[in-house]
C-alpha atoms as a printed R data frame, in Angstrom:
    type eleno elety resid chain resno       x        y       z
1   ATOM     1    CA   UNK     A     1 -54.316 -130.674 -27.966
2   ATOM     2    CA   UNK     A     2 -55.932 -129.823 -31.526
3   ATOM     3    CA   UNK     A     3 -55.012 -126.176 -32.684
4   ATOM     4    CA   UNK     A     4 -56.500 -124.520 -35.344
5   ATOM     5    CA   UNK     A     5 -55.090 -124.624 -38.819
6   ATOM     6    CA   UNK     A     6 -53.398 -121.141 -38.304
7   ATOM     7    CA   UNK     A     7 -51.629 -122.468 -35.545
8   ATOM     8    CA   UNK     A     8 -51.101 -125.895 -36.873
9   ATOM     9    CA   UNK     A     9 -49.276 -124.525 -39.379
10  ATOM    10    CA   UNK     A    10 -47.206 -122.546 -37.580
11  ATOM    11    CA   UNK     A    11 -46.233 -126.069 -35.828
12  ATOM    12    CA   UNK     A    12 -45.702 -127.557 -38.774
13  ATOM    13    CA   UNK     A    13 -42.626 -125.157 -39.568
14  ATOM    14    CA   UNK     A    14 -41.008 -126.054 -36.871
15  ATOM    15    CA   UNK     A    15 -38.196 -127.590 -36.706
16  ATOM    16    CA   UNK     A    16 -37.743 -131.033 -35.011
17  ATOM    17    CA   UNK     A    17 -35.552 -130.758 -31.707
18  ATOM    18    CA   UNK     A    18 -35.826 -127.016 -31.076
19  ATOM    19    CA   UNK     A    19 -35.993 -124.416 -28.892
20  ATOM    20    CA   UNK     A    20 -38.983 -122.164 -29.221
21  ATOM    21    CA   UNK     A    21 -40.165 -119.006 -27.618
22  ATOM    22    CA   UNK     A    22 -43.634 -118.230 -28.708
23  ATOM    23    CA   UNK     A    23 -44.156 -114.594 -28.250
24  ATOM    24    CA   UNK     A    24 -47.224 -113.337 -27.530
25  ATOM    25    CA   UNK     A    25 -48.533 -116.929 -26.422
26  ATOM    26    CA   UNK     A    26 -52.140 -116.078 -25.712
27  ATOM    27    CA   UNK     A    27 -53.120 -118.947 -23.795
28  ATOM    28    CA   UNK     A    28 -50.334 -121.329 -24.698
29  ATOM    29    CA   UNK     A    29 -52.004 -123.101 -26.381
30  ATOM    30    CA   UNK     A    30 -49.005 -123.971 -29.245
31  ATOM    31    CA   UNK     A    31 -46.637 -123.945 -26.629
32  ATOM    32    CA   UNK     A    32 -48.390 -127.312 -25.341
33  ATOM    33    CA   UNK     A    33 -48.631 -128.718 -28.676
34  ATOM    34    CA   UNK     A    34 -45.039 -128.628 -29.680
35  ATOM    35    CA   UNK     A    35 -43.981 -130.130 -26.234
36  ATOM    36    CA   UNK     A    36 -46.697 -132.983 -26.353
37  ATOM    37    CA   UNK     A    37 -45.722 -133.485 -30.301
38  ATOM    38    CA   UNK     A    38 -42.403 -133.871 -30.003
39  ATOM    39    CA   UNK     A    39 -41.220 -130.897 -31.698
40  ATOM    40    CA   UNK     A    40 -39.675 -128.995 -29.627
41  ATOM    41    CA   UNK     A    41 -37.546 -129.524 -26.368
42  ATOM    42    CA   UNK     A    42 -38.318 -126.494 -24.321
43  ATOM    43    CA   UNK     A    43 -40.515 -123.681 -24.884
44  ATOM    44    CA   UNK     A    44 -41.144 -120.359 -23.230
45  ATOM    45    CA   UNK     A    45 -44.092 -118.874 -23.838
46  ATOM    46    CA   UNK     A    46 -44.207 -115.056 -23.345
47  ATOM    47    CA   UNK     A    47 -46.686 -112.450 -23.799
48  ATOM    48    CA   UNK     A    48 -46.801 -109.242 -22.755
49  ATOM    49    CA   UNK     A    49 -50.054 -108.709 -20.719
50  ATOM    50    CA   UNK     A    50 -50.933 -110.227 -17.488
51  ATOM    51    CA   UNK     A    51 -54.236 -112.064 -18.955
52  ATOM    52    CA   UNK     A    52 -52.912 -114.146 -21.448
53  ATOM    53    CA   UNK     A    53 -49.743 -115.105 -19.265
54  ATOM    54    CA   UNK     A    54 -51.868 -116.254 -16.281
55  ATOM    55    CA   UNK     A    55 -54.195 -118.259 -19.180
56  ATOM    56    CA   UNK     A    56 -50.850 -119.561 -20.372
57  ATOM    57    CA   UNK     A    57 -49.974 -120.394 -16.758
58  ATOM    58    CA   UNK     A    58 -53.562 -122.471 -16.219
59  ATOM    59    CA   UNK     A    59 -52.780 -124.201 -19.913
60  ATOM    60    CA   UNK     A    60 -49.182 -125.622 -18.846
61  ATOM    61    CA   UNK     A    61 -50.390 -126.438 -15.441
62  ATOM    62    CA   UNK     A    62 -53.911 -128.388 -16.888
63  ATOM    63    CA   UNK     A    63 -51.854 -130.396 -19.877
64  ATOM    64    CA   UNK     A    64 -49.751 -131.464 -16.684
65  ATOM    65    CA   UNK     A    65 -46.240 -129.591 -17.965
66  ATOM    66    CA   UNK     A    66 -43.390 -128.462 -15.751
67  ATOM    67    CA   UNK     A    67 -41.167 -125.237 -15.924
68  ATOM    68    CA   UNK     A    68 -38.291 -127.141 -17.165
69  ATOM    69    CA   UNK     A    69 -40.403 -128.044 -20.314
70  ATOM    70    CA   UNK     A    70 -42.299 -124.691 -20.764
71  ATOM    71    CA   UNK     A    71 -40.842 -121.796 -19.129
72  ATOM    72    CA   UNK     A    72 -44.468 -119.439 -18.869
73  ATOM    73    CA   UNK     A    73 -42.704 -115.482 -18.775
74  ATOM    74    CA   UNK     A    74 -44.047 -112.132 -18.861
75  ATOM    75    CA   UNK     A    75 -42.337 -109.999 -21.312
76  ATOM    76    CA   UNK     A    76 -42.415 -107.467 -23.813
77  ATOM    77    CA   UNK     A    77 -41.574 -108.586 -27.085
78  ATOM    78    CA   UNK     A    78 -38.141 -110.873 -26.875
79  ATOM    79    CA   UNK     A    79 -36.913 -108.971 -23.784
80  ATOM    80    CA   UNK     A    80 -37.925 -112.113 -21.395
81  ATOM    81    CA   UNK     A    81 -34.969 -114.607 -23.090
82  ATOM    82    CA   UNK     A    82 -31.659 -114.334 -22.919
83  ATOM    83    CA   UNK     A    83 -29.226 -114.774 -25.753
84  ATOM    84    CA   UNK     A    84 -28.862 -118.226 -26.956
85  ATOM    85    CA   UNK     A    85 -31.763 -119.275 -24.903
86  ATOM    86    CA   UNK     A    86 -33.763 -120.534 -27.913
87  ATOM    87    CA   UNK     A    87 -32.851 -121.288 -31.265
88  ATOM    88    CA   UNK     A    88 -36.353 -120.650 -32.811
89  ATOM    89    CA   UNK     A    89 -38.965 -117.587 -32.694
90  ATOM    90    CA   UNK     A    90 -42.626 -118.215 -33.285
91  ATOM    91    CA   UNK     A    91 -44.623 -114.874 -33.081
92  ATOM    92    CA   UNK     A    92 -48.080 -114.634 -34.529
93  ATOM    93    CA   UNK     A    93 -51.477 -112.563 -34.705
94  ATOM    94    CA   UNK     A    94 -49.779 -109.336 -34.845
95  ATOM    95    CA   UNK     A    95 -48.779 -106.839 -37.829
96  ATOM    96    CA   UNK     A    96 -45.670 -107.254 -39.590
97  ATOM    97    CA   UNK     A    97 -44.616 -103.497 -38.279
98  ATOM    98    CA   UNK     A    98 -44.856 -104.772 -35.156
99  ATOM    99    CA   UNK     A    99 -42.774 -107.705 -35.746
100 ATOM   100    CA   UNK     A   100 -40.542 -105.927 -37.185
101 ATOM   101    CA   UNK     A   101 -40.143 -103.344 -34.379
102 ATOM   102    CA   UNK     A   102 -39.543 -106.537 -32.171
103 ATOM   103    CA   UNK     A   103 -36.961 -107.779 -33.531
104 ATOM   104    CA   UNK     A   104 -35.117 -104.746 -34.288
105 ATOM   105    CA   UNK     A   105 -35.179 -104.042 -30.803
106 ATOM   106    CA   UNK     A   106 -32.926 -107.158 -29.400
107 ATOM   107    CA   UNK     A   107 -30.356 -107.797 -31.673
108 ATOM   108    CA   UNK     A   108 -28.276 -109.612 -29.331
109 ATOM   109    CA   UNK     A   109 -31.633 -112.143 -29.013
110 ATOM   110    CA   UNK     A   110 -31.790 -112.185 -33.031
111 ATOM   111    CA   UNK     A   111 -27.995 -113.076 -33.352
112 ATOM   112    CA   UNK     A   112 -28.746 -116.562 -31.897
113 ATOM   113    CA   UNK     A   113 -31.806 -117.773 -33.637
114 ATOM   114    CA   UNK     A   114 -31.775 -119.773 -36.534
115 ATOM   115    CA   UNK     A   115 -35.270 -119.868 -37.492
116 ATOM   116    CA   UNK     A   116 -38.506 -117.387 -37.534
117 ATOM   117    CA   UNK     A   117 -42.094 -118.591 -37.848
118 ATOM   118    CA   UNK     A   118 -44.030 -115.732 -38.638
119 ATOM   119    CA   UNK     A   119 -47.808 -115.218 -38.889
120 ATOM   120    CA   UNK     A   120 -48.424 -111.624 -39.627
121 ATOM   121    CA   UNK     A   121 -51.706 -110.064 -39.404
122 ATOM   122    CA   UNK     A   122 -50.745 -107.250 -42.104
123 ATOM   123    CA   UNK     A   123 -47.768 -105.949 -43.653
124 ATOM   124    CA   UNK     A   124 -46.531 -109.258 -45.258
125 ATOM   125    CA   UNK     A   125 -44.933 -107.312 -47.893
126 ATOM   126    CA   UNK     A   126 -42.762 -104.965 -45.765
127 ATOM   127    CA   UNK     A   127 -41.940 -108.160 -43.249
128 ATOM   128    CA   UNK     A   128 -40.583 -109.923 -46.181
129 ATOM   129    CA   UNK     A   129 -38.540 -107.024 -47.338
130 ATOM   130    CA   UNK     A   130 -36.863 -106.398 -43.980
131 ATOM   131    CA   UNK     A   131 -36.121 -109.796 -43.515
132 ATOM   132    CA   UNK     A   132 -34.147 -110.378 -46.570
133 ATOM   133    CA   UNK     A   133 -32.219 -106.826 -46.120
134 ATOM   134    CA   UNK     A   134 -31.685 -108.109 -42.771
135 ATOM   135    CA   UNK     A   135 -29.840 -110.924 -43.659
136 ATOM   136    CA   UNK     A   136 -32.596 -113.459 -43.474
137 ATOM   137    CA   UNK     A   137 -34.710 -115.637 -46.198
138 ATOM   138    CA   UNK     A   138 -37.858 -117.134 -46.759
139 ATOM   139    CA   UNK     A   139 -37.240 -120.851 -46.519
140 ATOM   140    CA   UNK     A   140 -40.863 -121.669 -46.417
141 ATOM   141    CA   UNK     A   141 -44.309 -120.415 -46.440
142 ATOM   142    CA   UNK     A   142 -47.992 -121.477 -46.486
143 ATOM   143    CA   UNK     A   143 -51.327 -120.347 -46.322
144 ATOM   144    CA   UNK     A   144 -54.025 -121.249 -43.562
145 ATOM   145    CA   UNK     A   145 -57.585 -121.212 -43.961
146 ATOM   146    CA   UNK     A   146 -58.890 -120.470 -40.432
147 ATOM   147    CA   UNK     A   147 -62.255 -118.987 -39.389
148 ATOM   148    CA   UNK     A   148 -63.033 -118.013 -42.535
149 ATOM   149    CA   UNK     A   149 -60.002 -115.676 -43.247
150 ATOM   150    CA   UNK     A   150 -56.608 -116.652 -45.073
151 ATOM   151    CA   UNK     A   151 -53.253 -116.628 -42.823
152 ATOM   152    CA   UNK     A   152 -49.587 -116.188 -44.299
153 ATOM   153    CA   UNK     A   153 -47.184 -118.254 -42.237
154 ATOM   154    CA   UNK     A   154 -43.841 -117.042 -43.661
155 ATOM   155    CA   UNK     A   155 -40.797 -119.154 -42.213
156 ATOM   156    CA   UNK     A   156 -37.246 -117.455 -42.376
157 ATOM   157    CA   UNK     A   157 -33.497 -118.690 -41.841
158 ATOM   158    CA   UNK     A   158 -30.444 -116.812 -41.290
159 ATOM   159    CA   UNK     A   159 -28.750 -116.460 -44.683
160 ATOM   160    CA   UNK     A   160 -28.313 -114.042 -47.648
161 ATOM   161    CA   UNK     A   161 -30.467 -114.105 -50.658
162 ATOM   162    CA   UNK     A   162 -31.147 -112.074 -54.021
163 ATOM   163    CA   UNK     A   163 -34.416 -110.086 -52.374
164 ATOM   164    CA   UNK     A   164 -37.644 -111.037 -54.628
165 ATOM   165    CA   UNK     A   165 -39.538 -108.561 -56.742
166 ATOM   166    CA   UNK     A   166 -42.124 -106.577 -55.053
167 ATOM   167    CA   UNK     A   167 -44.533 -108.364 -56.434
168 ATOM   168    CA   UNK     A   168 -43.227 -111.751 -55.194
169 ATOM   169    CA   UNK     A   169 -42.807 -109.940 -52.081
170 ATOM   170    CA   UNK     A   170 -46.266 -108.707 -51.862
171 ATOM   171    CA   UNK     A   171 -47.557 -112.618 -53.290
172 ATOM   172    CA   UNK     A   172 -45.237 -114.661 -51.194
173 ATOM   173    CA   UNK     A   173 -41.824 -115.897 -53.322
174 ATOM   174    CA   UNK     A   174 -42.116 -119.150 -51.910
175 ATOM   175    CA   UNK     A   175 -45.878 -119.719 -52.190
176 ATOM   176    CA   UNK     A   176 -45.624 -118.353 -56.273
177 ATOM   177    CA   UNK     A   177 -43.134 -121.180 -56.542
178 ATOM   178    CA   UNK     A   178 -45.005 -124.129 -54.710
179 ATOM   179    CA   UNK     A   179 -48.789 -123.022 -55.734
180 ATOM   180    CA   UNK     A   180 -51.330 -123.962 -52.345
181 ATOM   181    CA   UNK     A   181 -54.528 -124.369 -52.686
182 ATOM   182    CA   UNK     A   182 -55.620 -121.459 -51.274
183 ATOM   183    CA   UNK     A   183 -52.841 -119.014 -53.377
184 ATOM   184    CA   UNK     A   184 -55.739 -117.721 -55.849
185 ATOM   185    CA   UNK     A   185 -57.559 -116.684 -52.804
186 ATOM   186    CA   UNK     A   186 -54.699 -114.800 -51.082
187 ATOM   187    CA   UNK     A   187 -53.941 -113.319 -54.908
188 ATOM   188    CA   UNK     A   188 -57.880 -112.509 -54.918
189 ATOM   189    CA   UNK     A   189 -57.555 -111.039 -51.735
190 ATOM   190    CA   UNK     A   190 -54.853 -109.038 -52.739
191 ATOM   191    CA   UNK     A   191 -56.699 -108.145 -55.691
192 ATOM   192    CA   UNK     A   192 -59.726 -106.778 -53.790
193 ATOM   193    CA   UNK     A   193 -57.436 -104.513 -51.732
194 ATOM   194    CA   UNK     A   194 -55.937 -102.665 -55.099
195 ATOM   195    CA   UNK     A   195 -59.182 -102.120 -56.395
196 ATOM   196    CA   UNK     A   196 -60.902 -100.478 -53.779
197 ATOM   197    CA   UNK     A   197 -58.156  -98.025 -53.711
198 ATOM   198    CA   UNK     A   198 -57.877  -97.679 -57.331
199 ATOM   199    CA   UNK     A   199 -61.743  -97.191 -57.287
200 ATOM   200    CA   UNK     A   200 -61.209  -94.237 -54.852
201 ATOM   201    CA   UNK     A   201 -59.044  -92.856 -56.944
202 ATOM   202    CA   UNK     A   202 -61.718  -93.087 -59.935
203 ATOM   203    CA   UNK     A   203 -63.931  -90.628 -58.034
204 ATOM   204    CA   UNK     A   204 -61.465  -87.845 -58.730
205 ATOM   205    CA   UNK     A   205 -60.625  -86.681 -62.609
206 ATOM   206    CA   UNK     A   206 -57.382  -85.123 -60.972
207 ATOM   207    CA   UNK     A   207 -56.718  -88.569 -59.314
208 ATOM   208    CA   UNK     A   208 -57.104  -90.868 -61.993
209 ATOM   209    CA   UNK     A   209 -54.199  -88.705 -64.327
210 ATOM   210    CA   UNK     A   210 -52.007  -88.946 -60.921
211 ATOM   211    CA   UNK     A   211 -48.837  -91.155 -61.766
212 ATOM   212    CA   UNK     A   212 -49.969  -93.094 -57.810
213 ATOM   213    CA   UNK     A   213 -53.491  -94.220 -60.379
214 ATOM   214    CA   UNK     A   214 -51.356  -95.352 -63.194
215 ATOM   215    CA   UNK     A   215 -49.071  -97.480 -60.645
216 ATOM   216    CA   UNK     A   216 -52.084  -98.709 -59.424
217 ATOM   217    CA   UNK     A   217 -53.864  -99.877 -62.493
218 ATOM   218    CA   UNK     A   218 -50.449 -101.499 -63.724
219 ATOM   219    CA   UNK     A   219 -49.998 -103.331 -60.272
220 ATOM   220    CA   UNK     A   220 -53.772 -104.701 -61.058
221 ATOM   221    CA   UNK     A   221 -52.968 -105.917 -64.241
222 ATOM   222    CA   UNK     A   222 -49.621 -107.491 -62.936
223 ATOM   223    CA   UNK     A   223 -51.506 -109.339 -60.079
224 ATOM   224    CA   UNK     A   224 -54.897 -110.326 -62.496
225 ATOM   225    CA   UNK     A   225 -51.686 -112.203 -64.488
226 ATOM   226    CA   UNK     A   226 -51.068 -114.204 -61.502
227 ATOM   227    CA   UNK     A   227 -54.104 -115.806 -61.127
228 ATOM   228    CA   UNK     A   228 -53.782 -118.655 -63.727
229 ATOM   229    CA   UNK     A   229 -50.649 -121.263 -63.921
């Protein structure tokens, strides 16, 4: 089966010989990939609505897969595996608040795992910072260029670490140190998003003597200094 890069790359982090749940598994479609490739030895696949878990179904069935190999579930969030049921999370193409939320709410899940593969659709930053406070690290991370828009796949292990700067937070600590390809891009994109705000801000001579405009011009400046190495 040939995934998309955003997915790919999500594969790619995976550790050889694990156990994966891929929550929120659309149609499966990585689930079937990391069985076929050899990556992982059992997979459930869980999402929460009834559409994407009967697509999931039709995928595992079609690629010829049994439920000993992927285990197709209907569940909210982590709530369809049981404690030391997988050893690896994969959840993508959701916001990092989100992701958060689900793994705050089954600690006894989280306990087990050894390894996150996250994708988040927003909210990098705060993901990052709740992993390391929660006793977790980025290992890994990449960028994907899919469909015209720039994915970060974070990966995280259990562990504690010194937690980055805010700005190496809000970059990626582990994509600063290894330099992608596509980093001035995501730094760009970044960029864009500061700008527009502090341009809003502009409109309004009260606004621009605020000490938020100030933080915001200096977090420019800090971020335009990360575009060259």
């Amino acid at each position: 089966m040939k995934l998309g890069d955003r997915l790919q790359a999500l594969a790619d982090f995976v550790p050889a010989g694990s156990r994966v749940a891929d929550i929120g598994t659309d149609h499966g479609y990585l689930a079937v990939e990391l069985v076929q490739s050899g990556k992982a030895k059992f997979v459930v696949a869980s999402d929460k609505n009834a559409g994407p878990y009967e697509a999931a179904v039709r995928t595992v069935r079609e690629n010829g897969l049994t439920d000993d190999v992927i285990s197709v579930r209907l569940g909210d969030g982590l709530q369809s595996l049981a404690p030391g049921e997988v050893d690896t999370v994969c959840i993508a193409g959701m916001g990092g608040t989100l992701m958060m939320e689900i793994l705050a709410a089954s600690p006894k899940i989280v306990a087990e795992l050894k390894t996150l593969i996250l994708q988040p659709q927003g909210g990098a930053a705060e993901l990052r910072q709740w992993l390391y406070k929660n006793h977790w690290y980025i290992a890994d991370e990449t960028l994907a260029l899919d469909d015209g828009r720039i994915y970060e796949i974070i990966m995280a292990k259990r562990g504690r670490r010194k937690m980055p700067s805010a700005l190496m937070l809000e970059i990626g600590p582990m994509l600063w140190q290894k330099k992608p390809p596509l980093l001035r891009h995501h730094i760009e994109s970044l960029l864009f998003q500061q700008r527009r705000a502090a341009a809003g801000m502009e409109k309004s001579e009260k606004a621009r003597k605020s000490k938020k405009y100030q933080a915001a011009v200096r977090h420019i400046k800090e971020l335009e200094e990360h575009l060259s190495w």
